[in-house]
C-alpha positions as CSV (number, residue, x, y, z in Angstrom):
1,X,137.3,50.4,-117.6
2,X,138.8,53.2,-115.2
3,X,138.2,52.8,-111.5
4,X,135.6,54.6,-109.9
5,X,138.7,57.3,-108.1
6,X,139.9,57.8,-111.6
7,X,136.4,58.3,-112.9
8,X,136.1,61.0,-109.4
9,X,139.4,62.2,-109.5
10,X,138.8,63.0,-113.8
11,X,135.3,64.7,-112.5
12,X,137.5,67.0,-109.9
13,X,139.8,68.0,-112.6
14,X,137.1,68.7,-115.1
15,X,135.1,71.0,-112.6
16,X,137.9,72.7,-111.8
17,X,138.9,73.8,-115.6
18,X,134.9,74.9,-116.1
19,X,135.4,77.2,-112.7
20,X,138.6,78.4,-114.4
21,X,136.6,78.8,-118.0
22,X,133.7,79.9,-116.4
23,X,135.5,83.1,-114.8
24,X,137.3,83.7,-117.8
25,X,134.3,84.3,-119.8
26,X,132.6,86.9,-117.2
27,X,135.6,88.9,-117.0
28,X,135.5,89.1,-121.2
29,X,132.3,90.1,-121.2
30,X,133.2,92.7,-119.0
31,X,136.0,94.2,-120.8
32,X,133.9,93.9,-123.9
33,X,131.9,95.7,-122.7
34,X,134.1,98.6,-121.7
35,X,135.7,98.6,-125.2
36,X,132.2,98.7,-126.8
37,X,131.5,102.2,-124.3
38,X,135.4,103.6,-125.2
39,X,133.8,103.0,-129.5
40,X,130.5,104.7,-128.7
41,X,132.2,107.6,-126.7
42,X,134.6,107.9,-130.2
43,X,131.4,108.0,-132.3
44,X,130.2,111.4,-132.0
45,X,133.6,112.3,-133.5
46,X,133.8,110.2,-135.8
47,X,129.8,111.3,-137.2
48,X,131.2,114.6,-137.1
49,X,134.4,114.3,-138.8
50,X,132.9,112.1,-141.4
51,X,129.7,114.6,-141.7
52,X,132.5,117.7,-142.3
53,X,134.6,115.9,-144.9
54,X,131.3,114.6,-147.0
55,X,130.3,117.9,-147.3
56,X,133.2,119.4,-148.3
57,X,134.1,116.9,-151.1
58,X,130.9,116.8,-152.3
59,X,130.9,120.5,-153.0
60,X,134.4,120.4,-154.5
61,X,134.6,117.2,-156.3
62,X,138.1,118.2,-157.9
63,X,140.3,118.8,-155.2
64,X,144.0,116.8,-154.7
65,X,145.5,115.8,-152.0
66,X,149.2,114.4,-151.4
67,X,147.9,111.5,-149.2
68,X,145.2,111.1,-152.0
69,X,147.4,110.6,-154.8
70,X,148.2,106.8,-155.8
71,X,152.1,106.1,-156.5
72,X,152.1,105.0,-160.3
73,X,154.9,102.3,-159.1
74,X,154.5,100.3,-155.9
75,X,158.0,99.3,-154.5
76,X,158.1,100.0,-150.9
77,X,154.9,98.1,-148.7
78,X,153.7,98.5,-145.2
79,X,151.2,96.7,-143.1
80,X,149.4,98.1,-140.1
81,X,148.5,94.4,-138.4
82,X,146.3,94.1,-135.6
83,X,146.6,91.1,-132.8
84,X,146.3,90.8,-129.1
85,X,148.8,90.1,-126.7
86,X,147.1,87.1,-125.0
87,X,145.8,84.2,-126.3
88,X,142.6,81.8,-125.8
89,X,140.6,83.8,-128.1
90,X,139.2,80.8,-130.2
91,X,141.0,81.7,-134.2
92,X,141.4,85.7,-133.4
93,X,144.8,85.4,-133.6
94,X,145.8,82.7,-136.1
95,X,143.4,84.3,-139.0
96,X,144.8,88.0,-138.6
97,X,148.5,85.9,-139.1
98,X,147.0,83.7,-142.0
99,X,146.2,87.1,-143.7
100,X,149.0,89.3,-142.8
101,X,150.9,86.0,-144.4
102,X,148.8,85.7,-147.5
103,X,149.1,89.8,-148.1
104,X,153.0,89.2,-147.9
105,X,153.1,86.4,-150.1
106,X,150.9,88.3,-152.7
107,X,153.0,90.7,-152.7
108,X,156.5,89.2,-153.3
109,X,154.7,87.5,-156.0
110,X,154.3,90.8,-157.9
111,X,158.2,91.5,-156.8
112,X,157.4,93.6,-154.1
113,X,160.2,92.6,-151.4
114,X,160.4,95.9,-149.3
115,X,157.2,95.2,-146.7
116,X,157.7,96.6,-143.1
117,X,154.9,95.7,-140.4
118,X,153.6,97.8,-137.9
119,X,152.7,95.1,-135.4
120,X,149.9,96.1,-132.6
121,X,150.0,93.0,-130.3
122,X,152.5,90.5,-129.3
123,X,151.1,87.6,-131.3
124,X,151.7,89.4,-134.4
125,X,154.8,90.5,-133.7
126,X,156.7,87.2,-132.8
127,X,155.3,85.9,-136.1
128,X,157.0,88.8,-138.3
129,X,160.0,88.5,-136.5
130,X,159.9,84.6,-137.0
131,X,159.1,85.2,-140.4
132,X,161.8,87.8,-140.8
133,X,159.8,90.6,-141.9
134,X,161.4,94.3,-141.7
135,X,159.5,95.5,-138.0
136,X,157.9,99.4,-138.3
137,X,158.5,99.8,-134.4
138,X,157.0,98.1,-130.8
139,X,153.3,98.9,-130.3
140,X,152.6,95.7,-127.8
141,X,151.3,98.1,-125.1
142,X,148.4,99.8,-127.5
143,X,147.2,96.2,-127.7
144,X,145.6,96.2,-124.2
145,X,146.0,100.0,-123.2
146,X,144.3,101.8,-126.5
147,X,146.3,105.6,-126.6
148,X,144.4,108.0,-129.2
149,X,148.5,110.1,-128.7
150,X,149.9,106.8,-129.8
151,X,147.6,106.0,-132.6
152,X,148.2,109.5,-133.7
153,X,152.2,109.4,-133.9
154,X,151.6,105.9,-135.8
155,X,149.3,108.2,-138.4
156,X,151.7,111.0,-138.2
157,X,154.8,108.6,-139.4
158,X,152.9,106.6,-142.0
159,X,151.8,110.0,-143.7
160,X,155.1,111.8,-143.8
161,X,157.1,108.7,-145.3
162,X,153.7,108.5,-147.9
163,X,154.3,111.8,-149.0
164,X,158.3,111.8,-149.3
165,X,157.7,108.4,-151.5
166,X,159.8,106.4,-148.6
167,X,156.4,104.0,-149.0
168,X,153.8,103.6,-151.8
169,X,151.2,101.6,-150.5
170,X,150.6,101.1,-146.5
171,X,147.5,98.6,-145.5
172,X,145.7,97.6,-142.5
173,X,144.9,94.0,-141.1
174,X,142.5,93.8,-138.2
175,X,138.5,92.6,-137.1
176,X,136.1,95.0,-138.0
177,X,133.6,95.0,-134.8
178,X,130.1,94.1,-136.1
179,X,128.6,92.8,-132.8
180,X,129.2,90.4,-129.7
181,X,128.7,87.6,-132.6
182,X,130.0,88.4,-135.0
183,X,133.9,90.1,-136.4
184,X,134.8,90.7,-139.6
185,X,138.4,89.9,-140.7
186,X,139.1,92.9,-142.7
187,X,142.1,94.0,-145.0
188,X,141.6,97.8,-146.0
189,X,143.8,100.5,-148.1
190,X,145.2,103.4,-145.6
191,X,146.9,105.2,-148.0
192,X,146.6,106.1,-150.6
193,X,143.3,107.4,-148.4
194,X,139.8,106.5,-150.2
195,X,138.0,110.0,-149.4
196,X,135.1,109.2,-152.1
197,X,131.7,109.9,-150.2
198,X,130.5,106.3,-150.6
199,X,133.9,105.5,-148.5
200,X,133.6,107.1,-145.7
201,X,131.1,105.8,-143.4
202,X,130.9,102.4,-144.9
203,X,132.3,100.9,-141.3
204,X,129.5,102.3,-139.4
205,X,127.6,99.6,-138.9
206,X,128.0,98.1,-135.4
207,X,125.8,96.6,-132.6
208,X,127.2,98.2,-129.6
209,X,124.0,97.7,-127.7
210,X,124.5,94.1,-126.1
211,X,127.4,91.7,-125.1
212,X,125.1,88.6,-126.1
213,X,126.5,86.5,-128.8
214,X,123.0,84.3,-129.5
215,X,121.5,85.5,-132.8
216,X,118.1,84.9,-131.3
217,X,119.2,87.8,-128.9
218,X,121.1,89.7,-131.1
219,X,117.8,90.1,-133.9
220,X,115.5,91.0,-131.1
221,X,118.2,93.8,-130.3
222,X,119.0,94.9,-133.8
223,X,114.9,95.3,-134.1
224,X,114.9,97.2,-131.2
225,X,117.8,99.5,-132.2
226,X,116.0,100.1,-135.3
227,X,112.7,101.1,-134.3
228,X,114.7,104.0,-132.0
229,X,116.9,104.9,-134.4
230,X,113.8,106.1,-136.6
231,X,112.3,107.2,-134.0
232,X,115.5,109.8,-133.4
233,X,115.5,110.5,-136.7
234,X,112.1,111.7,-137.3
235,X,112.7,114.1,-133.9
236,X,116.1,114.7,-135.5
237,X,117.0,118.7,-136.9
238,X,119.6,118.6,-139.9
239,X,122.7,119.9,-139.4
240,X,123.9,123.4,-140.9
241,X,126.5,122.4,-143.8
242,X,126.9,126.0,-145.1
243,X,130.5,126.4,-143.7
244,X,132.8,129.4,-144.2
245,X,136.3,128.2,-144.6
246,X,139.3,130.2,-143.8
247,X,141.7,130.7,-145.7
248,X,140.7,127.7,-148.5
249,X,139.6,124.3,-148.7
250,X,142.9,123.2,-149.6
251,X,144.4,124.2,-146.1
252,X,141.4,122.8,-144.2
253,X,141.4,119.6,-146.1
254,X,145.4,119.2,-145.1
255,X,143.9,119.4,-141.5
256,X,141.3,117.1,-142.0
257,X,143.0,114.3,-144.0
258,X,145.8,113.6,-141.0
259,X,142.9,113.6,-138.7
260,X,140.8,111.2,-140.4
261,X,144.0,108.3,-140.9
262,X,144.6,109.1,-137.1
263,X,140.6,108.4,-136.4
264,X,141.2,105.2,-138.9
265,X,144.1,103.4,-137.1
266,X,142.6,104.5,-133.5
267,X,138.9,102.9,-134.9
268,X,140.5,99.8,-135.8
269,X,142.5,99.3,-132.6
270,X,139.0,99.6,-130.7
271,X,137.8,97.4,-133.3
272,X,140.2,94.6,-132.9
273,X,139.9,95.1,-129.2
274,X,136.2,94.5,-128.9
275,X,136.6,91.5,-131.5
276,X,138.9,89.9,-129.3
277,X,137.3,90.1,-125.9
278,X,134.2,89.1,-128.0
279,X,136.2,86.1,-129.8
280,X,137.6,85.4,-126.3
281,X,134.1,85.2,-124.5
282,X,132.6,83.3,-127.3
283,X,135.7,80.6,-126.7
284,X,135.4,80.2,-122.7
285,X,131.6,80.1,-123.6
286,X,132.2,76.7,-125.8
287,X,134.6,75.7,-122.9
288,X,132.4,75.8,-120.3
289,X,129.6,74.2,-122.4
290,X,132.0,71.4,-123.4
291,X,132.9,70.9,-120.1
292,X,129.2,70.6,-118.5
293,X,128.9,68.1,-121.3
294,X,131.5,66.2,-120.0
295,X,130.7,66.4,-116.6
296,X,127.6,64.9,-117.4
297,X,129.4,61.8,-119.2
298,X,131.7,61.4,-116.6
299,X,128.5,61.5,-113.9
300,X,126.8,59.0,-115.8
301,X,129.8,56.7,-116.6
302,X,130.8,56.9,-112.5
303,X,127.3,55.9,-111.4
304,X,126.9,53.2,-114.1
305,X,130.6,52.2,-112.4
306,X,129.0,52.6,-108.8
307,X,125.9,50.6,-109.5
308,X,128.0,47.6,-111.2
309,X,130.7,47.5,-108.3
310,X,127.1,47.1,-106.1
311,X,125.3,44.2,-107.9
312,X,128.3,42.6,-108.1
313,X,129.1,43.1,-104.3
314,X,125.0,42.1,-103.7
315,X,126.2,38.8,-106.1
316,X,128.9,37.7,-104.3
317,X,126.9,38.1,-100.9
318,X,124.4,35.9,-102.4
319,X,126.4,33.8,-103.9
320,X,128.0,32.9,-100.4
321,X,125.2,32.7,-98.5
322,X,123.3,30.1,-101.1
323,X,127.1,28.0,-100.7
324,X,126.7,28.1,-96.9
């Protein structure tokens, strides 16, 4: 059995981490909250961009894009892999590398050897190189310090090498955001670009209203968001979709397109940054519980220790005075 300053020195230590846990998880929840504000400042946009394209395919069905067109062979590979530069973030990190892994291997199992990666985040990027994977380019900074510019030229690059057939396929790896509880690992097509109406959209379904990862919490929210939302909508006045478009819908569409994969990899960076300030929060959370849990074994195990050393201190004094 340990001594009673092991059992206080062990309590010291424990505290000490929990203090350490403790801040940790209050200064995730606030940047998760700032990244949730920076994806419901983007959302207006993104309504808007999604609202224009809709309407426009919807009333021309037919209409072929470059960036729309699948390659009938697939040859040349890229990945768009999102990570963060820290860790501590419970699994965030090690199931974006277990997929990225699993895509790679799927696809040098169909003989597809040419696979660059476009890592955004350090963690990500040391396992490529480690893995010796062909490396699109050093994004480590976006990782903490989202850039729409950035996001943009990474758009920009993929599209252009799309359309001169330097790649045939391009994918991204990153956490959908869902809410403070919940993040979806998610593997999605880039290009060829999905502009079906059922498509676009479909991501548009986060809680951005709460930090809070309890689902008792998170219901009561969603409720709340709910009623208000149809609230809004019975107030609501529909939007005007008879557009004149100048000079065709071909040009505008070649506007459009580029602007919607720049809005896609600039989405899933937020994404992946609320997931992991979420996934890094929920971790310090189980920390801190663990350690009050603990604390409270190690409380009762040094007063079980205390009140032992006593009776058997009380014994001996008893014991000697009954011998005199």
């Amino acid at each position: 059995m340990p001594s009673l300053k092991e059992i206080k020195t062990r309590i010291a230590s424990v505290n000490s981490t929990r203090k350490i846990t403790s801040a940790m998880k209050m200064v995730a929840s606030s940047k998760l909250h700032h990244a949730q504000v920076a994806i419901q400042n983007m959302l207006p946009y993104e309504n808007m961009l999604e609202h224009i394209l809709k309407s426009f395919l919807v009333s021309t069905p037919n209409v072929d894009h470059e960036l729309q067109v699948e390659h009938k062979e697939i040859k040349r590979v890229a990945l768009i892999v999102y990570s963060s530069n820290s860790s501590l973030c419970g699994g965030f990190n090690s199931n974006v590398i277990k997929m990225m892994i699993q895509a790679v291997d799927e696809y040098k199992a169909h003989g597809i050897d040419d696979i660059t990666v476009y890592p955004i985040g350090r963690k990500v990027a040391e396992k490529a190189q480690k893995l010796g994977l062909k490396i699109g380019g050093n994004f480590m900074d976006l990782a903490d310090h989202p850039n729409s510019s950035a996001c943009a030229d990474i758009a920009r690059k993929l599209a252009k090498q799309y359309a001169a057939g330097e790649l045939d396929k391009v994918e991204m790896i990153y956490h959908h955001f869902k809410s403070a509880g919940s993040q979806i690992l998610t593997q999605k097509t880039f290009l060829p670009i999905d502009l079906s109406t059922e498509a676009i959209g479909e991501d548009n379904d986060r809680d951005l209203t709460s930090n809070v990862a309890t689902a008792k919490a998170q219901e009561y929210l969603r409720k709340k968001q709910a009623s208000e939302d149809e609230r809004q909508r019975a107030e609501a006045h529909p939007l005007n979709d008879d557009f004149i478009v100048e000079p065709d819908l071909e040009t505008v569409l070649g506007v459009l397109i580029p602007k919607q994969l720049h809005l896609m990899v600039y989405t899933a960076l937020l994404d992946s940054q609320a997931s992991e300030h979420a996934a890094r929060m929920v971790a310090m959370q189980t920390a801190t519980d663990n350690a009050d849990e603990l604390l409270r074994e190690l409380n009762l195990q040094y007063n079980k220790s205390r009140q032992q050393a006593i009776t058997n201190e009380l014994l001996d004094i008893v014991g000697g005075s009954v011998n005199n």
